[in-house]
mmCIF file of the N, C-alpha and C atoms, coordinates in Angstrom:
data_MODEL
# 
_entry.id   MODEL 
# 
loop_
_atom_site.group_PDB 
_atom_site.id 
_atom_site.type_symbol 
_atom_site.label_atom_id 
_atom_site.label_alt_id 
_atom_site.label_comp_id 
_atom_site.label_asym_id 
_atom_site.label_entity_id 
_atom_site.label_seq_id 
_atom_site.pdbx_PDB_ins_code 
_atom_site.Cartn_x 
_atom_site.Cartn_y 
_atom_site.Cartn_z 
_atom_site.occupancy 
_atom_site.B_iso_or_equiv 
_atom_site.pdbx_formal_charge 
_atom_site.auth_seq_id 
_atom_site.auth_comp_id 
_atom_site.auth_asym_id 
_atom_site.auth_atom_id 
_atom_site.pdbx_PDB_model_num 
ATOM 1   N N  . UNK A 1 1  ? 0.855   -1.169  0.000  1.00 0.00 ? 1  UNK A N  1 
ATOM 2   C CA . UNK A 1 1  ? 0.000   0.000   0.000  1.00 0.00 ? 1  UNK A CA 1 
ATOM 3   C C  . UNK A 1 1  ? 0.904   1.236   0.000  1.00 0.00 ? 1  UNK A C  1 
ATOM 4   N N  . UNK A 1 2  ? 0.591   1.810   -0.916 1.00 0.00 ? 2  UNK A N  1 
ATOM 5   C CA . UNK A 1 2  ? 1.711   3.430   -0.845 1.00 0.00 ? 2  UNK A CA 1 
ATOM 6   C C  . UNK A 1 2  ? 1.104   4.067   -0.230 1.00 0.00 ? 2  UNK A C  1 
ATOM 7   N N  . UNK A 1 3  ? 1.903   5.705   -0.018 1.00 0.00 ? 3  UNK A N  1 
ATOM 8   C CA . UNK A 1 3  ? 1.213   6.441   0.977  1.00 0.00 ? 3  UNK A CA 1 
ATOM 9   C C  . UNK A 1 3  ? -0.374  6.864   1.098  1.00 0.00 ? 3  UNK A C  1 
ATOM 10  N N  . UNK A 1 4  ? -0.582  7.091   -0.643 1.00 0.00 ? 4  UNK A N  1 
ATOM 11  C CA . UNK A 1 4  ? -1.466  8.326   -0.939 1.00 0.00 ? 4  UNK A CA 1 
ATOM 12  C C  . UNK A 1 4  ? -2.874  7.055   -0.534 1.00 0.00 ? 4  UNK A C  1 
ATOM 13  N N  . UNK A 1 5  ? -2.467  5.847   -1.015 1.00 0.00 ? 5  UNK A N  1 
ATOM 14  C CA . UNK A 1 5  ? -4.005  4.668   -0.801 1.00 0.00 ? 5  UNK A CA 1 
ATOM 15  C C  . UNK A 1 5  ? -3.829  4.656   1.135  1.00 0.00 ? 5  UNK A C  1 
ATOM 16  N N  . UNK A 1 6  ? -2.555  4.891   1.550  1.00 0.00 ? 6  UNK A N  1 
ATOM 17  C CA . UNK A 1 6  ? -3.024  4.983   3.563  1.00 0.00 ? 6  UNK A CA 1 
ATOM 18  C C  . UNK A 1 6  ? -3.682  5.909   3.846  1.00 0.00 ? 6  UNK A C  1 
ATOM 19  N N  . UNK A 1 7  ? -3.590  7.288   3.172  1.00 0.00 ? 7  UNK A N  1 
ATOM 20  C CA . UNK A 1 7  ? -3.870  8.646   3.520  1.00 0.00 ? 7  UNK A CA 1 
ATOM 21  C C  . UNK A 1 7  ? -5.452  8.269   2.965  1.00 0.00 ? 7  UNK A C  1 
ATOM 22  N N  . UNK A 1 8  ? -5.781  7.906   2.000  1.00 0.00 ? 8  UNK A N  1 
ATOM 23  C CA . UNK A 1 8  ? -6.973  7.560   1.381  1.00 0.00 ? 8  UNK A CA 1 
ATOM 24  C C  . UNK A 1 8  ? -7.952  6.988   2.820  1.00 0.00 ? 8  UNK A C  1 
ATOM 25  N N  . UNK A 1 9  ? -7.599  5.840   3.203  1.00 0.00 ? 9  UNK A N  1 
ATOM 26  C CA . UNK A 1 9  ? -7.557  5.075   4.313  1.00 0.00 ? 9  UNK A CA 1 
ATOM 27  C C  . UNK A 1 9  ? -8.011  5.275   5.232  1.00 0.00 ? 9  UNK A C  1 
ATOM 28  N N  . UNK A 1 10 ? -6.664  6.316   5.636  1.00 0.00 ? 10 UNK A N  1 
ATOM 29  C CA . UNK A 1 10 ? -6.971  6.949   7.201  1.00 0.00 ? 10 UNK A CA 1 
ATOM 30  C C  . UNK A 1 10 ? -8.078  8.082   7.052  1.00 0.00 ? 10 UNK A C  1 
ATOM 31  N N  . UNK A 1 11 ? -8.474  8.587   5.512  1.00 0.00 ? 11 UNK A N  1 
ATOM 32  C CA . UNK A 1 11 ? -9.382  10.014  5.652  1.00 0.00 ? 11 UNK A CA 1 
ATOM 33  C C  . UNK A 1 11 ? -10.977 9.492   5.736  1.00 0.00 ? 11 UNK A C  1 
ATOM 34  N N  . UNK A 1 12 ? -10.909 7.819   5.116  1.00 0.00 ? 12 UNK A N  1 
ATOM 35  C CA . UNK A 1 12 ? -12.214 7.068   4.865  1.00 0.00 ? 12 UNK A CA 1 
ATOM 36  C C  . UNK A 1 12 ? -12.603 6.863   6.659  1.00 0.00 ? 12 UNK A C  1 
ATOM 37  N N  . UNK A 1 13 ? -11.567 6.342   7.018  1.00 0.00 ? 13 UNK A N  1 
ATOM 38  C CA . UNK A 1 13 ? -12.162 6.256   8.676  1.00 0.00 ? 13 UNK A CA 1 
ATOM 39  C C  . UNK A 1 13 ? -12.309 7.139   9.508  1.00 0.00 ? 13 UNK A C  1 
ATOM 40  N N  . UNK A 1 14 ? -11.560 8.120   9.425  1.00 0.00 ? 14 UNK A N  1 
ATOM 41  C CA . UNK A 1 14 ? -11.918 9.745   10.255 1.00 0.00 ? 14 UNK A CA 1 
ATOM 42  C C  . UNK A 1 14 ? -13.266 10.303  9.593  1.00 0.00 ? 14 UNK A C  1 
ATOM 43  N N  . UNK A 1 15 ? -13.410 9.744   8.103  1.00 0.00 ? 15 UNK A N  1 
ATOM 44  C CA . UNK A 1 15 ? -14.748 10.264  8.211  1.00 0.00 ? 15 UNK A CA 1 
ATOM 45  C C  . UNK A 1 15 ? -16.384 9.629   8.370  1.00 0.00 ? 15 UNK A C  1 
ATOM 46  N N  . UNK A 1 16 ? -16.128 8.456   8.628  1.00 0.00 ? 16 UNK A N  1 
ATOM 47  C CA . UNK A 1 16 ? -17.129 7.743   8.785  1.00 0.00 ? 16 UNK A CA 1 
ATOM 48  C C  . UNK A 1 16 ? -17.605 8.334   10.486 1.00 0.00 ? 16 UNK A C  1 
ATOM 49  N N  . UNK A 1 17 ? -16.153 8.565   11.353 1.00 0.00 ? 17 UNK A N  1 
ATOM 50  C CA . UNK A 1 17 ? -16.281 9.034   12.935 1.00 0.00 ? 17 UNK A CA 1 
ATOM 51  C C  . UNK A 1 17 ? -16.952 10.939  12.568 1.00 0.00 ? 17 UNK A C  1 
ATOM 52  N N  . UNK A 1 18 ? -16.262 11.271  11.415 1.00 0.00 ? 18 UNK A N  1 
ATOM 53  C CA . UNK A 1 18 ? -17.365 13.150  11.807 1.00 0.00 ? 18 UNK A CA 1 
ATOM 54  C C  . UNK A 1 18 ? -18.179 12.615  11.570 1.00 0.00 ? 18 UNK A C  1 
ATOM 55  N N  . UNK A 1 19 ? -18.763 12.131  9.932  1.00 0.00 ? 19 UNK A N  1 
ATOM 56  C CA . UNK A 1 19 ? -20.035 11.800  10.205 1.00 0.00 ? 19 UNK A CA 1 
ATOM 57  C C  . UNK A 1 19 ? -20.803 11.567  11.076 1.00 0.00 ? 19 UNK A C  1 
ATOM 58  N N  . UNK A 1 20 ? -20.344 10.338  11.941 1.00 0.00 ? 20 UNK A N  1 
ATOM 59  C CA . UNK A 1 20 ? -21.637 9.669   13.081 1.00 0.00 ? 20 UNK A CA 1 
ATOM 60  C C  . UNK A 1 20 ? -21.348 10.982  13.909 1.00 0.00 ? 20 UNK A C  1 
ATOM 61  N N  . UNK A 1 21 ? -20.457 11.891  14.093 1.00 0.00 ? 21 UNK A N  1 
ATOM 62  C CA . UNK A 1 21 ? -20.772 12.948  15.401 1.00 0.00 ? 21 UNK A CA 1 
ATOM 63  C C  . UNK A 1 21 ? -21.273 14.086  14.457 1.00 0.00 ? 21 UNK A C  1 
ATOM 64  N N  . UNK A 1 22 ? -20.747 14.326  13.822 1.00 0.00 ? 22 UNK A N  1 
ATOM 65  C CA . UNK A 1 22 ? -21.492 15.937  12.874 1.00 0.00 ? 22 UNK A CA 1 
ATOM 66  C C  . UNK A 1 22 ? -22.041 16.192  11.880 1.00 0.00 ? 22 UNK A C  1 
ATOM 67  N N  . UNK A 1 23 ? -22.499 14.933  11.343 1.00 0.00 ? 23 UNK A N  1 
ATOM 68  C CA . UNK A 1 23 ? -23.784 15.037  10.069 1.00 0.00 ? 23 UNK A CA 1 
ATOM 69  C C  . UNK A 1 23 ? -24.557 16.222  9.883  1.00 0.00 ? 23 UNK A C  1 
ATOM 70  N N  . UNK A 1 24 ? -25.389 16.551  11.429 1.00 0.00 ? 24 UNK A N  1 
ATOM 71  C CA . UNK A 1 24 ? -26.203 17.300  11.292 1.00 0.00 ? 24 UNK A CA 1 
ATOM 72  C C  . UNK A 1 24 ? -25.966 18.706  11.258 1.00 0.00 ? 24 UNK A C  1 
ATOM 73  N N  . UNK A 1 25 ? -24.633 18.880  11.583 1.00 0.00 ? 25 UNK A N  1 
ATOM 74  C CA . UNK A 1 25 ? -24.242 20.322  11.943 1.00 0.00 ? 25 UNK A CA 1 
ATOM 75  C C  . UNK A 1 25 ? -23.309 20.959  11.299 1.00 0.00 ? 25 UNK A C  1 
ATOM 76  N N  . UNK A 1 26 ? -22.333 20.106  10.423 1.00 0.00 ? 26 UNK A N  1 
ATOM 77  C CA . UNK A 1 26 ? -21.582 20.648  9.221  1.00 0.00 ? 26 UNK A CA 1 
ATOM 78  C C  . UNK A 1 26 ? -22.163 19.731  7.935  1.00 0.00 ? 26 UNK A C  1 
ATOM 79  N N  . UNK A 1 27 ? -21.736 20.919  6.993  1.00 0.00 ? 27 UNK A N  1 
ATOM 80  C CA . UNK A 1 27 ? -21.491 20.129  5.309  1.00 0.00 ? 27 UNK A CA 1 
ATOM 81  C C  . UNK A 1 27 ? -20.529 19.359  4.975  1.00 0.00 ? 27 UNK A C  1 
ATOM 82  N N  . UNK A 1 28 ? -21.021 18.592  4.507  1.00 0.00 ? 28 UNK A N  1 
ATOM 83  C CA . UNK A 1 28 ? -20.349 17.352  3.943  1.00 0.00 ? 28 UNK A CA 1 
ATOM 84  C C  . UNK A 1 28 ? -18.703 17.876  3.161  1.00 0.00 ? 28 UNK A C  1 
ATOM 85  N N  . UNK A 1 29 ? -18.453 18.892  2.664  1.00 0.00 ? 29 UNK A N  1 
ATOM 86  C CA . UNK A 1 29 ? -16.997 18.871  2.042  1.00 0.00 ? 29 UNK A CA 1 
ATOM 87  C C  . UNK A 1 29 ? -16.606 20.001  3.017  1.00 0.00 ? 29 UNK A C  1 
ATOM 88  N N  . UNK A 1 30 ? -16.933 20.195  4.396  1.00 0.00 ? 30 UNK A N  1 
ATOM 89  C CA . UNK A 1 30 ? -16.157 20.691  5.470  1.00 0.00 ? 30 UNK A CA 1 
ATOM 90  C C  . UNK A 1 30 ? -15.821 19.390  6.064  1.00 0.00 ? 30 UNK A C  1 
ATOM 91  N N  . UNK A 1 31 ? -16.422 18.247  6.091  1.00 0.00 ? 31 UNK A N  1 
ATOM 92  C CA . UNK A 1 31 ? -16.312 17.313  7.027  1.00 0.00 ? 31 UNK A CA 1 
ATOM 93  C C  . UNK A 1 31 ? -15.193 16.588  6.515  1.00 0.00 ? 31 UNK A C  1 
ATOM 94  N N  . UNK A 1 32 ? -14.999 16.436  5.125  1.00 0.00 ? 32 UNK A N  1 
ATOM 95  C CA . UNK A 1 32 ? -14.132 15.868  4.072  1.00 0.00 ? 32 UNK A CA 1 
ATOM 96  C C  . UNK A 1 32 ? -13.045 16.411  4.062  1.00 0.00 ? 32 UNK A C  1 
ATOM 97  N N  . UNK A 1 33 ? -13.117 17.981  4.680  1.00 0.00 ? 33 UNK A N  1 
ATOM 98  C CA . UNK A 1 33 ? -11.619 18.776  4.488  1.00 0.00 ? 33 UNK A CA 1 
ATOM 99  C C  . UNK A 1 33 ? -11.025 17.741  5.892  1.00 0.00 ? 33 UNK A C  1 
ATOM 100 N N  . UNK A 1 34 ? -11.741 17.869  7.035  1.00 0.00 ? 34 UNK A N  1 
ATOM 101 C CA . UNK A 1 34 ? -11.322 17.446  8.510  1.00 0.00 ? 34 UNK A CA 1 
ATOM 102 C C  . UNK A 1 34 ? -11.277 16.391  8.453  1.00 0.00 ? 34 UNK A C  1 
ATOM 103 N N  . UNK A 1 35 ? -11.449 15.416  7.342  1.00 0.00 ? 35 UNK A N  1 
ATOM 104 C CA . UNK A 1 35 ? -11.229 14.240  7.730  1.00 0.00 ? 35 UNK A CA 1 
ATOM 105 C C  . UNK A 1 35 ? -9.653  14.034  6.697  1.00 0.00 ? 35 UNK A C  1 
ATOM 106 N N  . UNK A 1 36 ? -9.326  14.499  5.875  1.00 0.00 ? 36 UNK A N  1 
ATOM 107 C CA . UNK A 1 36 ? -8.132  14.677  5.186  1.00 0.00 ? 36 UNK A CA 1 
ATOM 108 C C  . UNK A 1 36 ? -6.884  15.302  6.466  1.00 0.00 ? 36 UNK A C  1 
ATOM 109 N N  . UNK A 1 37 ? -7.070  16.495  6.843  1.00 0.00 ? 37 UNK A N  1 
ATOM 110 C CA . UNK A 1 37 ? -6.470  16.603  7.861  1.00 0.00 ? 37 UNK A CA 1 
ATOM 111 C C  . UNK A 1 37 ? -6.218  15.761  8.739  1.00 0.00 ? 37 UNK A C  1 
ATOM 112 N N  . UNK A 1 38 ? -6.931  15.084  9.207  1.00 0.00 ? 38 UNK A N  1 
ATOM 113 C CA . UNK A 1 38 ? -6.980  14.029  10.359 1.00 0.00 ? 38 UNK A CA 1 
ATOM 114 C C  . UNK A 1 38 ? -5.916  12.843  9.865  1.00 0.00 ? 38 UNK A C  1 
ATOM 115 N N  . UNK A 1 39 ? -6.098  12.113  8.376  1.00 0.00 ? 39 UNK A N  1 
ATOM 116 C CA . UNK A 1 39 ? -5.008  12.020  7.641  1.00 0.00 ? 39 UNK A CA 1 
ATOM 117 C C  . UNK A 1 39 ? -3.858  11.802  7.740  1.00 0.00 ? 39 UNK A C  1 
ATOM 118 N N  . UNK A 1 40 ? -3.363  13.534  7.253  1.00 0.00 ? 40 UNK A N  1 
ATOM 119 C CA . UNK A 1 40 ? -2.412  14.165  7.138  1.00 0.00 ? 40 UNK A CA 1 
ATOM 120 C C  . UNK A 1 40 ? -1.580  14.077  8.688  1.00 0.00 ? 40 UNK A C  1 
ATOM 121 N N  . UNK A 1 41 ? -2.613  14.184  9.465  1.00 0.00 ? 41 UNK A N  1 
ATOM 122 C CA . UNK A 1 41 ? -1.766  14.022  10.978 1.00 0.00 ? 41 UNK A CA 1 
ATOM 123 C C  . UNK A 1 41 ? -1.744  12.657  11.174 1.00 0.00 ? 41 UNK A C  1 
ATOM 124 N N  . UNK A 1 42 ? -2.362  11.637  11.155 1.00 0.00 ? 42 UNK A N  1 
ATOM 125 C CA . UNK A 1 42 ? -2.014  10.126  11.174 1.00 0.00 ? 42 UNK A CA 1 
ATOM 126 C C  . UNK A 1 42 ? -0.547  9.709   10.332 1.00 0.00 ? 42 UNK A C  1 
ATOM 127 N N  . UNK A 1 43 ? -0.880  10.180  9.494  1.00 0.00 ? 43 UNK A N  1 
ATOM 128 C CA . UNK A 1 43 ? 0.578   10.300  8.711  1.00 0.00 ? 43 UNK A CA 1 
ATOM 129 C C  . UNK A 1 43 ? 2.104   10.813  8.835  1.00 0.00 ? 43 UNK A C  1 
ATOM 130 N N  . UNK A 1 44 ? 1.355   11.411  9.362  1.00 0.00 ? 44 UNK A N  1 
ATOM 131 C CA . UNK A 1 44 ? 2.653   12.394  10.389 1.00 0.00 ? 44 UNK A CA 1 
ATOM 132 C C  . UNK A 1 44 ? 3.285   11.837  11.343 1.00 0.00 ? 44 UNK A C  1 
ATOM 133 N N  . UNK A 1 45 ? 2.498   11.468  12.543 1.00 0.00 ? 45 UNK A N  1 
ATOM 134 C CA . UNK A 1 45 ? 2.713   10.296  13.692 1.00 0.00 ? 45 UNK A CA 1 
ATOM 135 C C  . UNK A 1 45 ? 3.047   9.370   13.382 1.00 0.00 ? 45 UNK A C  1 
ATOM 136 N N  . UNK A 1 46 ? 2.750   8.788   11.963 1.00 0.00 ? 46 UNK A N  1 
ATOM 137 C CA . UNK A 1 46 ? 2.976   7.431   11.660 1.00 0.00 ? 46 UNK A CA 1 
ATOM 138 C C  . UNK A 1 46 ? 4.769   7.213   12.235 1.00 0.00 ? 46 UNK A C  1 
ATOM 139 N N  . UNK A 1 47 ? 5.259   8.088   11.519 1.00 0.00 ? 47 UNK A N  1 
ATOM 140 C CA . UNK A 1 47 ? 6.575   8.553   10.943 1.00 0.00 ? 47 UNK A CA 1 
ATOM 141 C C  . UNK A 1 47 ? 7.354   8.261   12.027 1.00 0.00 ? 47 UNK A C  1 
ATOM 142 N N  . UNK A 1 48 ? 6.628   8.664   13.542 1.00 0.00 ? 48 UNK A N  1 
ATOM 143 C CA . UNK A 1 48 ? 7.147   8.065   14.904 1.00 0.00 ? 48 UNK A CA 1 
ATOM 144 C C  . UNK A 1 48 ? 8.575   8.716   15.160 1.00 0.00 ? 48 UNK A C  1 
ATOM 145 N N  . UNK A 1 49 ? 7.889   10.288  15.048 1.00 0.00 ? 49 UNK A N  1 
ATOM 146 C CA . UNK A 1 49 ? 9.396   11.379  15.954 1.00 0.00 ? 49 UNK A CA 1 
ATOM 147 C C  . UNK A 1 49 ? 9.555   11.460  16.978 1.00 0.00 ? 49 UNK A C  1 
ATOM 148 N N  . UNK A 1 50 ? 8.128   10.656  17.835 1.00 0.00 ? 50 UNK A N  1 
ATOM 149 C CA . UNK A 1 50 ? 8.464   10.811  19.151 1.00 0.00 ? 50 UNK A CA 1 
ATOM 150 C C  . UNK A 1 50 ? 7.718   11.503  20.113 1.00 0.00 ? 50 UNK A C  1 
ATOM 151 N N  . UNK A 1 51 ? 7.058   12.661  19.177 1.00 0.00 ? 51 UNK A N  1 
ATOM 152 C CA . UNK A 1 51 ? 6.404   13.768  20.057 1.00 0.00 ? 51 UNK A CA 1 
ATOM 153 C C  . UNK A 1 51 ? 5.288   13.774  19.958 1.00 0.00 ? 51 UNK A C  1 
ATOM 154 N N  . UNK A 1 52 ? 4.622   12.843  19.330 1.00 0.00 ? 52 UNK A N  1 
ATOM 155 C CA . UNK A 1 52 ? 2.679   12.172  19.440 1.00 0.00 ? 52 UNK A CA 1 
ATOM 156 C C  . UNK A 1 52 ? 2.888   11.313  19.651 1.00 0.00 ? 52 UNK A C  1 
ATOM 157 N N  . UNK A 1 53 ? 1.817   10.426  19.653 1.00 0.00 ? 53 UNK A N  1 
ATOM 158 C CA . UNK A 1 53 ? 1.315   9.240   19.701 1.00 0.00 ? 53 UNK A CA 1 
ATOM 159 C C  . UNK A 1 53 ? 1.775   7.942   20.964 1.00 0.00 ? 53 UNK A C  1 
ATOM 160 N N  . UNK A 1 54 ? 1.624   6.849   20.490 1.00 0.00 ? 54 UNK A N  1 
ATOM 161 C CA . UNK A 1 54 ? 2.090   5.707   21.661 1.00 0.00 ? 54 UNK A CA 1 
ATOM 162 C C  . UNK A 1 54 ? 3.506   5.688   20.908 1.00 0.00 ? 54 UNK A C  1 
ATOM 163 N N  . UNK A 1 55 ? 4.661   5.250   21.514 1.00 0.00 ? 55 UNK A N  1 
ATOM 164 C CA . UNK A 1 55 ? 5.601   4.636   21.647 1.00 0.00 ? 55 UNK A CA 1 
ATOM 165 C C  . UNK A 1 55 ? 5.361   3.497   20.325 1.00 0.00 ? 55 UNK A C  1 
ATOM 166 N N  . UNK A 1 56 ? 6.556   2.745   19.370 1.00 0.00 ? 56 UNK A N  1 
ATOM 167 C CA . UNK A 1 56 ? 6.524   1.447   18.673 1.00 0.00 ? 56 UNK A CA 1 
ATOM 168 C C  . UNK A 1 56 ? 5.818   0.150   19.529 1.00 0.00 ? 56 UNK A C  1 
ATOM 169 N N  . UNK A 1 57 ? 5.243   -0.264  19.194 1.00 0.00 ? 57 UNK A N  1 
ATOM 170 C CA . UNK A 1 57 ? 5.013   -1.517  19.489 1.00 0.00 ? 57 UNK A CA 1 
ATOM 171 C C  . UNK A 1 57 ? 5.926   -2.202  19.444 1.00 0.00 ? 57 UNK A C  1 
ATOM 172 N N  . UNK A 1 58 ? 6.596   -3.089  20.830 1.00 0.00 ? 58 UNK A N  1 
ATOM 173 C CA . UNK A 1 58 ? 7.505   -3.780  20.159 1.00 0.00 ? 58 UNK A CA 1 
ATOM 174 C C  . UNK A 1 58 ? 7.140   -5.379  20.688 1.00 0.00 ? 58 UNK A C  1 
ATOM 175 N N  . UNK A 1 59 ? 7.341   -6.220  19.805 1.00 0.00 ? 59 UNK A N  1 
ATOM 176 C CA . UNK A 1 59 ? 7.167   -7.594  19.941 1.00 0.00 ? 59 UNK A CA 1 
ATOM 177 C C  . UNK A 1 59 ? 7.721   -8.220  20.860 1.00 0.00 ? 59 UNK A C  1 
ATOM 178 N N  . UNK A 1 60 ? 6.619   -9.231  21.309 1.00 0.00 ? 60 UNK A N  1 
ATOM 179 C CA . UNK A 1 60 ? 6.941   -10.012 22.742 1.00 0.00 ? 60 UNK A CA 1 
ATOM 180 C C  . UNK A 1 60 ? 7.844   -11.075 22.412 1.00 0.00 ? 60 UNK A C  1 
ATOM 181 N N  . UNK A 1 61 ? 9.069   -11.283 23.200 1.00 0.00 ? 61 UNK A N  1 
ATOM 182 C CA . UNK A 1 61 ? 9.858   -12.059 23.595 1.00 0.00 ? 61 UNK A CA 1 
ATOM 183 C C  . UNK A 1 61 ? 9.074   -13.720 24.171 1.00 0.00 ? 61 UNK A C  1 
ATOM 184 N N  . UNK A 1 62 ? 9.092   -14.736 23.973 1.00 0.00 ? 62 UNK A N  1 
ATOM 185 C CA . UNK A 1 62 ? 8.445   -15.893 23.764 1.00 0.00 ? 62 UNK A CA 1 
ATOM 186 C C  . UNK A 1 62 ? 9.465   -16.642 24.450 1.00 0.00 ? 62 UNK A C  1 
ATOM 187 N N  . UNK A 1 63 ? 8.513   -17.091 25.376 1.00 0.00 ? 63 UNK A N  1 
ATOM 188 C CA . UNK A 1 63 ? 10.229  -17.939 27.024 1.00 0.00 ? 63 UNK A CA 1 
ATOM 189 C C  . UNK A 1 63 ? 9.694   -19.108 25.887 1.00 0.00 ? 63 UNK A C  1 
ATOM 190 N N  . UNK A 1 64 ? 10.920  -20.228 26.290 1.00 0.00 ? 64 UNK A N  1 
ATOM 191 C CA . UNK A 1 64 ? 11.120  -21.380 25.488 1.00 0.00 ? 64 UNK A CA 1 
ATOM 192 C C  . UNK A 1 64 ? 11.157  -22.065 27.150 1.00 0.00 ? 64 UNK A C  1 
ATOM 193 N N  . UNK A 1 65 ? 10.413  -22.993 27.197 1.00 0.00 ? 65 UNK A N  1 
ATOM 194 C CA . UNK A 1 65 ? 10.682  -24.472 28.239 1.00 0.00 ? 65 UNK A CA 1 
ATOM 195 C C  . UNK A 1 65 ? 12.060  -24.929 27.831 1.00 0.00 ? 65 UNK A C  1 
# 
């Protein structure tokens, strides 16, 4: 998956969440700008500088008998 189909991605699921909260109270290509943004900052964090988000996940160590 390249960036632009994650960014695609991440703007489809930020906007399914304005929707269910702000259908009624914004227009639809304000909601579309904020959900691109939303995006754009997932994307950002992805990148993992340190200064958002959780920490890497890092994989569990597996004891051997």
């Amino acid at each position: 998956m390249n960036e632009n189909d994650l960014r695609d991605c991440f703007a489809m699921f930020s906007m399914v969440g304005l929707v269910m909260a702000y259908k009624d109270n914004h227009p639809e290509d304000v909601l579309a700008d904020r959900a691109f943004k939303l995006a754009d900052a997932m994307l950002e964090a992805r990148k993992g500088n340190g200064s958002i988000g959780l920490p890497p996940v890092r994989a569990r160590k597996v004891k051997t008998k």
